[in-house]
VOSETI-192919 format. One record per residue (C-alpha): residue in one letter; chain; x, y, z. Coordinates in Angstrom, 2 decimals. Example, Ala and Ser with C-alpha at 12.3 -4.5 7.8 and 13.67 -1.06 7.14 Angstrom:
<rs>
r r=A, c=A, X=12.30, Y=-4.50, Z=7.80
r r=S, c=A, X=13.67, Y=-1.06, Z=7.14
</rs>
This chain:
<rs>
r r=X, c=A, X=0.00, Y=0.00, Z=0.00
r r=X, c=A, X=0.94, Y=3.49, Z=-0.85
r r=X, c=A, X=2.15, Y=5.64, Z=1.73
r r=X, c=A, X=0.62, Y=8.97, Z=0.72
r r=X, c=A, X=2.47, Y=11.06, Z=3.71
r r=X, c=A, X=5.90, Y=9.52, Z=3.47
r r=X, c=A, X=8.21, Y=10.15, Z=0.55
r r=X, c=A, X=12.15, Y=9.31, Z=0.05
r r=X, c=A, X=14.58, Y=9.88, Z=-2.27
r r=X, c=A, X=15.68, Y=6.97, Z=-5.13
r r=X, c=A, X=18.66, Y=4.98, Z=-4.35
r r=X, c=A, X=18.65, Y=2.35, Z=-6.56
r r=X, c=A, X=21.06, Y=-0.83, Z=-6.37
r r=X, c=A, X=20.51, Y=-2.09, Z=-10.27
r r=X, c=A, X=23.64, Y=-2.10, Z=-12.04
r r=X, c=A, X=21.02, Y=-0.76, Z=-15.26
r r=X, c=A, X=20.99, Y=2.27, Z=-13.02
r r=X, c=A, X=23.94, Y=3.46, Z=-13.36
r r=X, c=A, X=24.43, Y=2.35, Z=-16.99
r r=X, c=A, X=21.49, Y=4.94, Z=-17.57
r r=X, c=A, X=22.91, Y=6.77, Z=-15.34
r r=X, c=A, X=26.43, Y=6.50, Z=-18.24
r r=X, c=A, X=24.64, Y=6.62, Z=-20.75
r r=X, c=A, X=23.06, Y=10.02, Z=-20.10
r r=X, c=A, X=26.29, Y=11.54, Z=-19.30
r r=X, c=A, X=28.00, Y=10.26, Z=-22.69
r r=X, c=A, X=25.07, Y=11.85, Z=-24.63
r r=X, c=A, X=25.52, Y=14.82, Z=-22.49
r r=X, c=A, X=29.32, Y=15.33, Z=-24.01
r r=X, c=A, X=28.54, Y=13.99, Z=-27.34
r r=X, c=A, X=25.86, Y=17.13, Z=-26.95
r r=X, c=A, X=28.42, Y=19.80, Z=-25.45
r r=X, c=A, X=30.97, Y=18.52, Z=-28.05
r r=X, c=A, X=28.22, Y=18.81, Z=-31.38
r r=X, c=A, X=27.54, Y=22.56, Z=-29.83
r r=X, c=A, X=31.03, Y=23.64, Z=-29.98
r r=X, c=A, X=31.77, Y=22.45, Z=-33.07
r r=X, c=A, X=28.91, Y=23.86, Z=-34.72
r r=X, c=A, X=30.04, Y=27.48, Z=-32.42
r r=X, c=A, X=33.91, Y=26.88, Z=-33.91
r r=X, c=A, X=32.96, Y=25.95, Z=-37.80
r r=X, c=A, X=29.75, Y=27.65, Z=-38.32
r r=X, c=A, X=26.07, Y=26.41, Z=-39.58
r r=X, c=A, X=27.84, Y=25.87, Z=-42.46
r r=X, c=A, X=28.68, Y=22.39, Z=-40.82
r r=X, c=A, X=24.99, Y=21.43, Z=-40.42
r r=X, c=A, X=22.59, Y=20.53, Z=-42.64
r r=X, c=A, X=20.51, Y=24.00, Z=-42.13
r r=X, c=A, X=21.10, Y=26.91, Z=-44.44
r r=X, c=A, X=19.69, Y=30.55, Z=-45.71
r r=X, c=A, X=15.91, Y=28.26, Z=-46.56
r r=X, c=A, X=16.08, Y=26.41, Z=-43.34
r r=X, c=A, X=16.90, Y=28.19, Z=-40.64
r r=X, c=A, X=15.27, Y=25.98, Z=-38.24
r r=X, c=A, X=16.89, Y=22.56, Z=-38.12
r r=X, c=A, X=16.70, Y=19.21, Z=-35.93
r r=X, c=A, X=17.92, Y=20.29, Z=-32.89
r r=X, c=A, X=14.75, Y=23.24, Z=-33.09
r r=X, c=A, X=12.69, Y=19.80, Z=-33.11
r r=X, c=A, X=13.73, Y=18.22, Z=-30.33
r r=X, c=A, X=13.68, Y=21.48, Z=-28.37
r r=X, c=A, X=10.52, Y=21.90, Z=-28.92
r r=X, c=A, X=9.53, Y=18.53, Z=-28.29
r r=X, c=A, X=10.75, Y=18.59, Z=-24.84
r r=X, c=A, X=9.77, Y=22.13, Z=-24.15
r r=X, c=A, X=5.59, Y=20.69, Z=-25.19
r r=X, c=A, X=6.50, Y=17.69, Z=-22.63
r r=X, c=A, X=7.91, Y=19.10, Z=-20.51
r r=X, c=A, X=4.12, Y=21.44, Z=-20.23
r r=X, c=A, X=2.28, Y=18.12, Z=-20.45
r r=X, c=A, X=4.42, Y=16.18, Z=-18.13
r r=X, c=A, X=2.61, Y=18.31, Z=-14.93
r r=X, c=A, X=-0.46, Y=16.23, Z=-15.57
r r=X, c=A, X=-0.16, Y=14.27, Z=-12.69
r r=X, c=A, X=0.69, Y=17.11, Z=-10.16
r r=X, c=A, X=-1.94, Y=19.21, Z=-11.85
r r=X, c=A, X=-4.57, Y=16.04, Z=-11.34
r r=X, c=A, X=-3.73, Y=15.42, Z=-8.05
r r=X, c=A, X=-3.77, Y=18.90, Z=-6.77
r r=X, c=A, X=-6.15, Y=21.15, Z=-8.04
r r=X, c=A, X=-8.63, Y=18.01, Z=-9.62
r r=X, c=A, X=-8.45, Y=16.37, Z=-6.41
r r=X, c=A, X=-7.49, Y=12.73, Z=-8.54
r r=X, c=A, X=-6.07, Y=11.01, Z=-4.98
r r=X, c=A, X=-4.22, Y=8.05, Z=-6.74
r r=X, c=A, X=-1.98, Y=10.64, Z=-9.00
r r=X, c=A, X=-0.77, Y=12.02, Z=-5.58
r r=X, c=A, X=2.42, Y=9.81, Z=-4.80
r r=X, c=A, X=3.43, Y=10.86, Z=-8.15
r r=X, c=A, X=2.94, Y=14.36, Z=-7.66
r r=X, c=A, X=6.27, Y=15.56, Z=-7.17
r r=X, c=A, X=7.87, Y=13.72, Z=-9.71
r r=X, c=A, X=5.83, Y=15.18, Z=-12.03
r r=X, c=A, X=7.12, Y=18.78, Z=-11.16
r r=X, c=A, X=10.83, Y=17.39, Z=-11.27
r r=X, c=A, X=9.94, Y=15.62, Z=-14.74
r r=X, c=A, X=8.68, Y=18.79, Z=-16.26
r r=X, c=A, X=11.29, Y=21.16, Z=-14.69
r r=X, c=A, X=14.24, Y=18.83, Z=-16.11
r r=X, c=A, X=12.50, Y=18.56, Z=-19.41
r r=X, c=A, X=12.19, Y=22.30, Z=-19.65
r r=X, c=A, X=16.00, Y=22.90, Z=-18.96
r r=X, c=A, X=16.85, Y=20.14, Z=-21.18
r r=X, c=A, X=15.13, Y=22.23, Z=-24.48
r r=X, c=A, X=15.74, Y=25.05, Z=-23.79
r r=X, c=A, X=19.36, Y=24.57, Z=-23.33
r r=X, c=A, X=19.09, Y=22.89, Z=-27.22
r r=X, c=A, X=17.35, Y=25.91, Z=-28.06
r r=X, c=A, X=19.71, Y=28.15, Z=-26.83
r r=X, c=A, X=22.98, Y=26.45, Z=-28.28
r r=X, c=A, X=20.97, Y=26.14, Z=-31.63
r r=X, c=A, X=20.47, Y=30.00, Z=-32.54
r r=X, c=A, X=24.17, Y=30.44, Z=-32.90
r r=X, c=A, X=25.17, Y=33.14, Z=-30.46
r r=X, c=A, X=24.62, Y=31.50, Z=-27.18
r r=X, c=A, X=27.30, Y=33.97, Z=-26.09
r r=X, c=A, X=24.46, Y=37.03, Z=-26.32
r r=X, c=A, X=21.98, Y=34.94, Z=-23.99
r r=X, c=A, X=22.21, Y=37.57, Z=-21.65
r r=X, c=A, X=21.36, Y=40.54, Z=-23.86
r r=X, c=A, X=18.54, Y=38.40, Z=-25.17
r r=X, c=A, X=17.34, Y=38.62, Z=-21.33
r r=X, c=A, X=17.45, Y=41.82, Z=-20.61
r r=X, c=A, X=16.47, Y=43.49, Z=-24.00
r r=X, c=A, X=12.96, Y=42.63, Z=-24.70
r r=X, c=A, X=10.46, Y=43.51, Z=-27.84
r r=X, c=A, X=7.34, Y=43.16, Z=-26.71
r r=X, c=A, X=6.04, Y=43.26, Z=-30.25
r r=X, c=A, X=7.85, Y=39.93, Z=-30.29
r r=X, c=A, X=6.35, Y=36.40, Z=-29.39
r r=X, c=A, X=10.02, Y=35.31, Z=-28.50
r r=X, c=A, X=10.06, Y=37.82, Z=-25.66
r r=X, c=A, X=7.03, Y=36.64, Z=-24.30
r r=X, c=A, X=8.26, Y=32.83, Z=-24.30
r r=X, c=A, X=11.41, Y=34.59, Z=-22.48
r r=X, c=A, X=8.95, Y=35.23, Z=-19.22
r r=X, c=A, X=6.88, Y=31.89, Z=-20.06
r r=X, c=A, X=9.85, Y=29.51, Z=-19.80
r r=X, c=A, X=11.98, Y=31.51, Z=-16.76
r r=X, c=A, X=8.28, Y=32.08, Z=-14.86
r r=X, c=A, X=7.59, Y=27.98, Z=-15.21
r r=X, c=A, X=10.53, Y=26.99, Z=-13.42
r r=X, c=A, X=10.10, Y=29.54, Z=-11.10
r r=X, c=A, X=6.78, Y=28.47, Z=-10.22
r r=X, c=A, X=7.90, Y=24.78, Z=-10.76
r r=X, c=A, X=10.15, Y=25.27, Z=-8.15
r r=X, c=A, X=7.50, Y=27.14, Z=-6.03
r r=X, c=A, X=4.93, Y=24.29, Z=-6.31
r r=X, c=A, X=7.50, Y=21.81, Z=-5.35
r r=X, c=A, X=8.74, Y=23.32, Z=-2.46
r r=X, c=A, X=5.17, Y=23.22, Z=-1.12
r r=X, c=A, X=4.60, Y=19.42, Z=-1.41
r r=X, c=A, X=8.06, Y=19.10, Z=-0.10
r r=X, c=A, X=7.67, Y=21.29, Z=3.23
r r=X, c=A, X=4.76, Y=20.23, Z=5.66
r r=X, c=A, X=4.20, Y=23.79, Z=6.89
r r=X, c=A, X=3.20, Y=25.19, Z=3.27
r r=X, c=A, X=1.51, Y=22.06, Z=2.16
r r=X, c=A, X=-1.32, Y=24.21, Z=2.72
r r=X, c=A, X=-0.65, Y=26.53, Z=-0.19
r r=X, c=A, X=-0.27, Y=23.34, Z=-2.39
r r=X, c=A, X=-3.24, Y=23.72, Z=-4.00
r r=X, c=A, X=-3.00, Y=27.54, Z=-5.18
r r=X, c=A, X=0.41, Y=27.03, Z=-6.48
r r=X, c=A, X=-0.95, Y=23.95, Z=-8.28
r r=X, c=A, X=-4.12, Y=26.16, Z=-9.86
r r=X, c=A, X=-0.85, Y=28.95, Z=-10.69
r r=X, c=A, X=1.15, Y=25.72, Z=-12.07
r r=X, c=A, X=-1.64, Y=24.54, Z=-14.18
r r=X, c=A, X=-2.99, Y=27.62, Z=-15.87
r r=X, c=A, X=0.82, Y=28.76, Z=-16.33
r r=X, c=A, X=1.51, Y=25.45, Z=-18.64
r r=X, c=A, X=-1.71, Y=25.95, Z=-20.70
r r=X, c=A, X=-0.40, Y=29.57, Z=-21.34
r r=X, c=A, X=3.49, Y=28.76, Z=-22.11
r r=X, c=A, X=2.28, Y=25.99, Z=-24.84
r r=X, c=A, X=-0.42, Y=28.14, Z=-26.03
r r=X, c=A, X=2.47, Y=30.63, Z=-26.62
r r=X, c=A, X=4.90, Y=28.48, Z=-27.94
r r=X, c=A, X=2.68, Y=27.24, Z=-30.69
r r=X, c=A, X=1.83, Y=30.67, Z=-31.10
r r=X, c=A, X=5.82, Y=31.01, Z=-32.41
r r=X, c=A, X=4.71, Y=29.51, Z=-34.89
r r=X, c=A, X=0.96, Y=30.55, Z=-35.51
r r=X, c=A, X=2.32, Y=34.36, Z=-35.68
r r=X, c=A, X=5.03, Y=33.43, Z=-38.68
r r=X, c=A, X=2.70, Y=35.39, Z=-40.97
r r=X, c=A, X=5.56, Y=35.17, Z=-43.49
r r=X, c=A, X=5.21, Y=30.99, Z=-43.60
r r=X, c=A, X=2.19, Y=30.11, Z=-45.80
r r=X, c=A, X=2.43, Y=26.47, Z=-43.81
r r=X, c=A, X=2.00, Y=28.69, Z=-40.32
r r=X, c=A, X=0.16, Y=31.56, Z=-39.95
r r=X, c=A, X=-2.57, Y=29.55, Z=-38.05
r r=X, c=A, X=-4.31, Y=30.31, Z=-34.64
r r=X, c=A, X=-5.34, Y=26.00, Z=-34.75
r r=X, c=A, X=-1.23, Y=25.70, Z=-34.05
r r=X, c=A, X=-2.18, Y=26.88, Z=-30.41
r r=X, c=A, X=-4.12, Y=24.25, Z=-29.73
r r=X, c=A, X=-2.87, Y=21.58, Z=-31.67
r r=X, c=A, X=0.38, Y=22.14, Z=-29.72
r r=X, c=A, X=-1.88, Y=22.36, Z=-26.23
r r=X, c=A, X=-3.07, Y=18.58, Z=-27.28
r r=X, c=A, X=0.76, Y=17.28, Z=-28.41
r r=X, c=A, X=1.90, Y=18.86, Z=-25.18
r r=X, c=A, X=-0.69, Y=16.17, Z=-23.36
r r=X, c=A, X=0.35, Y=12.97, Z=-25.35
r r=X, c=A, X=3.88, Y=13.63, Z=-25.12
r r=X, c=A, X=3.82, Y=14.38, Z=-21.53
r r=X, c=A, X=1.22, Y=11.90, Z=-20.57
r r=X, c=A, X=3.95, Y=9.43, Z=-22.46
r r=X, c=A, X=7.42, Y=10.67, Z=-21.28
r r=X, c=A, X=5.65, Y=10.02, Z=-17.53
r r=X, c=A, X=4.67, Y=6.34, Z=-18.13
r r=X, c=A, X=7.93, Y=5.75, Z=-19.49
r r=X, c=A, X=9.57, Y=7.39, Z=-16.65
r r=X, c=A, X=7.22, Y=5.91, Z=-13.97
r r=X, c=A, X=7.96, Y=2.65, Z=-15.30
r r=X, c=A, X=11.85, Y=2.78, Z=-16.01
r r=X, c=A, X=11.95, Y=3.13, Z=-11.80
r r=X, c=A, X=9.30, Y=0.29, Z=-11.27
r r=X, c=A, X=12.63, Y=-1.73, Z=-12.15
r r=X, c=A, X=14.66, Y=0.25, Z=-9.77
r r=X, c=A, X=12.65, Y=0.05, Z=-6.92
r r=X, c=A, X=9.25, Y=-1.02, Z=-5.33
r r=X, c=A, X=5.94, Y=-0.50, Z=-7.42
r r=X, c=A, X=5.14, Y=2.73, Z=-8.54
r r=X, c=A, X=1.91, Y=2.20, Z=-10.71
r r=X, c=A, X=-0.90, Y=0.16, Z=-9.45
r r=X, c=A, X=-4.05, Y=-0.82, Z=-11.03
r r=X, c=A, X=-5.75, Y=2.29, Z=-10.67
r r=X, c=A, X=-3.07, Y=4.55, Z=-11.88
r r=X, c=A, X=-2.44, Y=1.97, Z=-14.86
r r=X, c=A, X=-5.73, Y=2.16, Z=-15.99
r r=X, c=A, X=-5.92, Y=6.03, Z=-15.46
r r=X, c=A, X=-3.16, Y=6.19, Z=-17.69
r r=X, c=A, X=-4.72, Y=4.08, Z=-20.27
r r=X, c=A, X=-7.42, Y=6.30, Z=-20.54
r r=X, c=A, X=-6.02, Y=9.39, Z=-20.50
r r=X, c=A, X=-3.39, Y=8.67, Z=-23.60
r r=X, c=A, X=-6.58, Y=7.35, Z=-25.45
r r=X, c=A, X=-8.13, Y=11.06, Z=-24.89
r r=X, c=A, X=-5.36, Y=12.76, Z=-25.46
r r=X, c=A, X=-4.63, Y=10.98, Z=-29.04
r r=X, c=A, X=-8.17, Y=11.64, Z=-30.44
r r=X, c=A, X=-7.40, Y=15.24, Z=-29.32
r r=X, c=A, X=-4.77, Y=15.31, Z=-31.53
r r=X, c=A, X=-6.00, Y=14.06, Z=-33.96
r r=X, c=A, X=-9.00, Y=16.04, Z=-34.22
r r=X, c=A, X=-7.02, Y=19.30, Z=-33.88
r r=X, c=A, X=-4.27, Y=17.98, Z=-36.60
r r=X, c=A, X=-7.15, Y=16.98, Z=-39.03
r r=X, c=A, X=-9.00, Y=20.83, Z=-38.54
r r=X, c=A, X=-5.65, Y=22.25, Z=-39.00
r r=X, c=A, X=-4.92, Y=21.17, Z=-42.14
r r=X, c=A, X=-8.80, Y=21.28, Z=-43.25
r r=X, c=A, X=-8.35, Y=24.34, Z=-42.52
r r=X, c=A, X=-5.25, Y=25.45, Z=-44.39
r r=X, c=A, X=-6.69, Y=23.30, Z=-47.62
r r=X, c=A, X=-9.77, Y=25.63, Z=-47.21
r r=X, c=A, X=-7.29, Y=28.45, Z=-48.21
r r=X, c=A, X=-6.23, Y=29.02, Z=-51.99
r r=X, c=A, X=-3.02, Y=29.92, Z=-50.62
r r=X, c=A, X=-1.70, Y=27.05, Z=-48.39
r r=X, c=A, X=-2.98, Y=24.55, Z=-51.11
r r=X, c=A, X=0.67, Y=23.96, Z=-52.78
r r=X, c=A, X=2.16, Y=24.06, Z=-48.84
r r=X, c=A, X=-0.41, Y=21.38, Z=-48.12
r r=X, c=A, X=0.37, Y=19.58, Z=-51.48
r r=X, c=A, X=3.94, Y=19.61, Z=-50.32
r r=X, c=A, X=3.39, Y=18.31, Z=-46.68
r r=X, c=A, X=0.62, Y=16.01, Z=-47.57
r r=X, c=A, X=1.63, Y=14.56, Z=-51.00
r r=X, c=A, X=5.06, Y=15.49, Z=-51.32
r r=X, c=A, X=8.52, Y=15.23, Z=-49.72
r r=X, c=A, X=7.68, Y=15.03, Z=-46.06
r r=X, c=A, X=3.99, Y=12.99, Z=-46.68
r r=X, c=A, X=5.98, Y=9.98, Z=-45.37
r r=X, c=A, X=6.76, Y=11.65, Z=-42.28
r r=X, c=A, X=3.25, Y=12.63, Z=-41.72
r r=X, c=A, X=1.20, Y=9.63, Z=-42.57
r r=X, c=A, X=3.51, Y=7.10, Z=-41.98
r r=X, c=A, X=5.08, Y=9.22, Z=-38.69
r r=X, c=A, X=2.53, Y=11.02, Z=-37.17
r r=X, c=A, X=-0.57, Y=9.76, Z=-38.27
r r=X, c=A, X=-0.13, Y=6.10, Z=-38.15
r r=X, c=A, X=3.06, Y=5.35, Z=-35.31
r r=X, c=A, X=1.76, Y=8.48, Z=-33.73
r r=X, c=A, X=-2.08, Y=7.92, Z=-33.47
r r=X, c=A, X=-3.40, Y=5.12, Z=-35.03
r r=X, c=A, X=-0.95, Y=2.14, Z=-33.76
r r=X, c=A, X=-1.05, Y=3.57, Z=-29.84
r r=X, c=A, X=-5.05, Y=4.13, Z=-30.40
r r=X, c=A, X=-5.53, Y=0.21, Z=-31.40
r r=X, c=A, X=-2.94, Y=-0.96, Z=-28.43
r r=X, c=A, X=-5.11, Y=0.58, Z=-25.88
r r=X, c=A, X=-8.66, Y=0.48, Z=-27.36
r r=X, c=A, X=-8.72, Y=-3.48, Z=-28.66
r r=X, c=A, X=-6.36, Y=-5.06, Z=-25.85
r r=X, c=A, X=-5.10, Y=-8.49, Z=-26.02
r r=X, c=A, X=-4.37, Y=-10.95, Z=-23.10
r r=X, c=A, X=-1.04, Y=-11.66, Z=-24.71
r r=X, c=A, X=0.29, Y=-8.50, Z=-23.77
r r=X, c=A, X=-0.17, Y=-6.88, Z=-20.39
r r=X, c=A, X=-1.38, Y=-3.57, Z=-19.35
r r=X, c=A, X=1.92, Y=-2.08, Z=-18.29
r r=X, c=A, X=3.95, Y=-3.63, Z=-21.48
r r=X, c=A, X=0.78, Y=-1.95, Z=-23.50
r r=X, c=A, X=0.74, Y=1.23, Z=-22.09
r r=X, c=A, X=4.80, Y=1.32, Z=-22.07
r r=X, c=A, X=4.76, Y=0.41, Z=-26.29
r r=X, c=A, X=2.02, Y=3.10, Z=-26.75
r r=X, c=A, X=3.36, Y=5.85, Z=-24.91
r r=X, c=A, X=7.09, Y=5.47, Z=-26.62
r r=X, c=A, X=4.83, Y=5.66, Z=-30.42
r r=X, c=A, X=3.31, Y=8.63, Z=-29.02
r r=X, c=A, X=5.93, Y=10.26, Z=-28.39
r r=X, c=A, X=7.86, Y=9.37, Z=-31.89
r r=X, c=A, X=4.59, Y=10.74, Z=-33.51
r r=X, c=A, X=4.44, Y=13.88, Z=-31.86
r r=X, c=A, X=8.31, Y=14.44, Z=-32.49
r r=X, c=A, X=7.18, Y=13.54, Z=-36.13
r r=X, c=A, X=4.76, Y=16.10, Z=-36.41
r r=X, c=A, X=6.66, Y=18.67, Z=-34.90
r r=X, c=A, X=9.14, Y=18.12, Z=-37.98
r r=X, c=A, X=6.74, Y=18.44, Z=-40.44
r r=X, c=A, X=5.67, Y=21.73, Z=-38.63
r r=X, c=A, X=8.93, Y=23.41, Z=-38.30
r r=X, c=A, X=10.77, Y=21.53, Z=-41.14
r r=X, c=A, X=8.13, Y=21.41, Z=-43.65
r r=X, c=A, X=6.94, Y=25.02, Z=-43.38
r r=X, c=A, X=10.65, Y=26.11, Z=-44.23
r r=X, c=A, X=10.95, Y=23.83, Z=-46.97
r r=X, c=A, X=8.26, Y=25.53, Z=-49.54
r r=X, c=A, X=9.10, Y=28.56, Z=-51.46
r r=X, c=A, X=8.60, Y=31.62, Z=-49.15
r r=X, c=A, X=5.75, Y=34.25, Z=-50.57
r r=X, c=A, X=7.94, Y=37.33, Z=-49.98
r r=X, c=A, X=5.61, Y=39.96, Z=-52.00
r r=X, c=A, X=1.94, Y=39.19, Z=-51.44
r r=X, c=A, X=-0.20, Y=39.82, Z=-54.28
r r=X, c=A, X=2.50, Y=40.97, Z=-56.17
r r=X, c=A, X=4.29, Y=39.18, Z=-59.37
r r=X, c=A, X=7.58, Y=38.34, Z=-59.03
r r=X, c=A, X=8.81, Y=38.24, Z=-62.53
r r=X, c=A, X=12.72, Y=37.46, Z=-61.67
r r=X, c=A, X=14.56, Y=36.32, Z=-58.63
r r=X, c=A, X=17.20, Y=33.67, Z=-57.00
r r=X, c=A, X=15.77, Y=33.14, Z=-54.10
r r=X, c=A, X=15.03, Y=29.51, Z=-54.49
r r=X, c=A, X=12.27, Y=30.10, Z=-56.91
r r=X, c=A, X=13.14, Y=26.93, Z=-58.57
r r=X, c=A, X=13.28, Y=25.16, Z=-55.90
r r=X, c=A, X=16.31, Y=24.16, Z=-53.72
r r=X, c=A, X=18.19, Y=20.81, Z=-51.79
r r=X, c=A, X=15.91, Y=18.76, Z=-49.51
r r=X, c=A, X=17.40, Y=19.17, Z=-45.80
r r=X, c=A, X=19.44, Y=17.01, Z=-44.68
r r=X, c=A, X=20.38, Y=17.43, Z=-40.48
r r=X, c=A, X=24.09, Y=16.19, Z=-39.71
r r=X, c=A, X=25.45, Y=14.16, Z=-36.88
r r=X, c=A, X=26.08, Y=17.63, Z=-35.53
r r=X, c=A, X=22.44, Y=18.34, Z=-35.38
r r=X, c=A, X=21.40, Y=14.56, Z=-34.05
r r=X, c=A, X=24.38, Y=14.84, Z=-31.39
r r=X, c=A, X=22.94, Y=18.62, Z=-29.75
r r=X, c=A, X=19.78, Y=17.20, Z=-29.55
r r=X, c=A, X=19.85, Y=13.92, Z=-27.99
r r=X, c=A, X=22.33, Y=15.62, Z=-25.90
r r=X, c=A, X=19.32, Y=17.57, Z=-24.14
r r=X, c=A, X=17.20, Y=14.51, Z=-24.04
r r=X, c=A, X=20.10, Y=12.98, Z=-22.21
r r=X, c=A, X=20.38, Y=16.51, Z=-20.19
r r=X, c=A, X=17.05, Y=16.42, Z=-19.28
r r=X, c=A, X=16.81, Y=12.68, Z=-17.85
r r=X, c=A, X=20.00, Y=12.98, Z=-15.99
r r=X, c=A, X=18.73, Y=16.12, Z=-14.04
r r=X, c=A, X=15.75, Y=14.09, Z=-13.24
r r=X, c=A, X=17.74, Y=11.13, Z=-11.57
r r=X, c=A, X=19.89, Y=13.38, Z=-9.42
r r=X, c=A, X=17.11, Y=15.21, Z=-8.31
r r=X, c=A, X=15.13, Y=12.40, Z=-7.65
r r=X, c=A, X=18.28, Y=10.89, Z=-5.63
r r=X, c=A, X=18.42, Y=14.48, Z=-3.78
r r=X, c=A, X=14.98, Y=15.14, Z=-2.81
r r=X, c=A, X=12.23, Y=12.84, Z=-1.41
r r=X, c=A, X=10.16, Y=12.80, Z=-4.59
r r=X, c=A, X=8.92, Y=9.54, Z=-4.43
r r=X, c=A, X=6.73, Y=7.78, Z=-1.95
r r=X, c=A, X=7.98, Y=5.02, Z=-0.02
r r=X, c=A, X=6.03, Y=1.69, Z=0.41
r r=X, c=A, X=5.33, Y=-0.37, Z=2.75
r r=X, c=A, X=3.33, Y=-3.93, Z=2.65
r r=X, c=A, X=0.22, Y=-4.73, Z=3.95
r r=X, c=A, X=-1.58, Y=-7.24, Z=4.16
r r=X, c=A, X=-4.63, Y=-6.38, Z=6.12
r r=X, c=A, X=-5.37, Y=-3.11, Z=4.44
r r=X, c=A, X=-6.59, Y=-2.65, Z=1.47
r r=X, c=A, X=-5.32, Y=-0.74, Z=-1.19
r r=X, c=A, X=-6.59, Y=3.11, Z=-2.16
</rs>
């Protein structure tokens, strides 16, 4: 039975431990190393250029900054819904999404090129400018991260859990509302330009946090006592099946949408029909959606819950990473309109077309760098602070 009032920190014994625990700090240095070789030699080294500005390591930025947003669900449940068997897992969920946050944004940051002007970026603001708002989005969530864990952590404020939860909550809705707004605002992308990016990004932000969490939850199940019971399983279940038709809804009206529009129809053509139409209905639409959709919905006894719910969450999140490719990628790739209603009789800016992108191993080594980032923050701060709740068997009581 689950001690709700009684939480300790993780100190594992598992040799796999501290292979992760290797393995994350290799991927940290290949990521550190990829970053200052792309700083030394240039972009010029990477598979971006004056077309796409954008590249990999932009996706898998973003992708951790939308799960790190979704990966509060449990605290958010558990506090301000009241859902009492998300509660032990409360605090890991704050650590989760606070690690996950760093993790991007630290990608993000090496990415633009000048990670040497970070400062200036910080204290010279446009307000005009959807990046400066994301500036106060990102810094205020891990301040109030922090403030929401501290809380659950100290008995005197537990008290004030539930405001900073209700502070927590709406604060996540509003940073991935703004960070598909980066993209909704790009009035100069025919494939953006699109208010249904908000919350099509809201609903990734769920899947792919809903998923990093199961994975996470069940990577210590292995390292230590159960973590997920029955109820929690099955809450799981039936959350990623929500989540996924939300997606999928929103990613269908999105691109309804944009075919309803004369001018998107040759972006569409592109994205749908063309070079990165693999990626989307082969990616996204049918690893991201369908495939975790039928592993939930028609379940076999051959295959348990947890293995189930484990397989489905990993598509999930390979689908959302897809889509946010086709997003960023995609919308870069197609000739950019740079004179609206006006005919452009000459030019050589790619009007006939230019090279597919191709990211490099510089690209793939920054960004599974932060991936690696982000997990290893999570393990030391989950063997620093008691984040998750201790056990303790019983065999008269029954379980919550």
């Amino acid at each position: 039975m689950i001690d709700h009032l009684r939480y300790s920190t993780l100190k594992p014994s598992r040799l796999s431990y501290f292979l992760v625990l290797l393995f994350c700090a290799v991927f940290v240095g290949i990521g550190g190393y990829s970053a200052l070789t792309m700083e030394h030699a240039g972009h010029i080294i990477t598979g971006m250029n004056n077309h796409i500005v954008w590249g990999l390591p932009h996706v898998f930025a973003v992708s951790l900054i939308v799960a790190a947003s979704g990966a509060l669900n449990g605290a958010s449940l558990a506090s301000v819904f009241g859902v009492s068997h998300y509660k032990p897992i409360a605090r890991l969920s704050v650590a989760l999404a606070m690690s996950l946050l760093v993790g991007g944004l630290l990608v993000l940051v090496l990415d633009l090129g000048r990670p040497d002007r970070l400062i200036v970026a910080m204290t010279t603001y446009n307000f005009r400018s959807i990046f400066s708002w994301n500036i106060f989005l990102y810094t205020g969530f891990l301040v109030i991260g922090a403030w929401y864990l501290w809380m659950m952590l100290e008995k005197r404020f537990n008290r004030y859990t539930l405001l900073a939860g209700r502070i927590a909550f709406a604060w996540r809705i509003v940073l991935t509302t703004g960070t598909g707004c980066i993209f909704g605002f790009l009035v100069g992308r025919n494939a953006l330009d699109s208010a249904l990016l908000a919350p099509l990004f809201v609903a990734l932000s769920l899947v792919m946090g809903t998923a990093v969490s199961v994975l996470v939850m069940i990577m210590l199940d292995r390292w230590r006592s159960v973590l997920i019971d029955k109820q929690l399983l099955d809450s799981l279940q039936r959350l990623l099946v929500w989540f996924l038709l939300a997606l999928l809804y929103f990613s269908v009206v999105h691109h309804i949408t944009n075919l309803y529009v004369s001018e998107h129809h040759d972006v569409e053509r592109y994205m749908l029909l063309g070079g990165l139409s693999l990626t989307f209905w082969l990616g996204h639409i049918v690893i991201g959606v369908l495939l975790p959709l039928s592993l939930l919905v028609f379940r076999s006894a051959s295959v348990s819950d947890c293995k189930r719910l484990a397989i489905s969450s990993l598509l999930g999140l390979l689908g959302g990473s897809a889509l946010l490719y086709v997003v960023i990628i995609g919308s870069q790739s197609t000739p950019q309109d740079l004179f609206p209603g006006k005919t452009v009789l000459a030019s050589t800016f790619g009007d006939a077309g230019f090279p597919a992108y191709q990211p490099s191993v510089w690209e793939w080594g920054l960004g599974f760098g932060g991936v690696a980032l982000a997990m290893l923050l999570c393990l030391l701060l989950l063997r620093i602070l008691p984040l998750l709740p201790e056990l303790r068997a019983s065999l008269t009581a029954s379980p919550e």
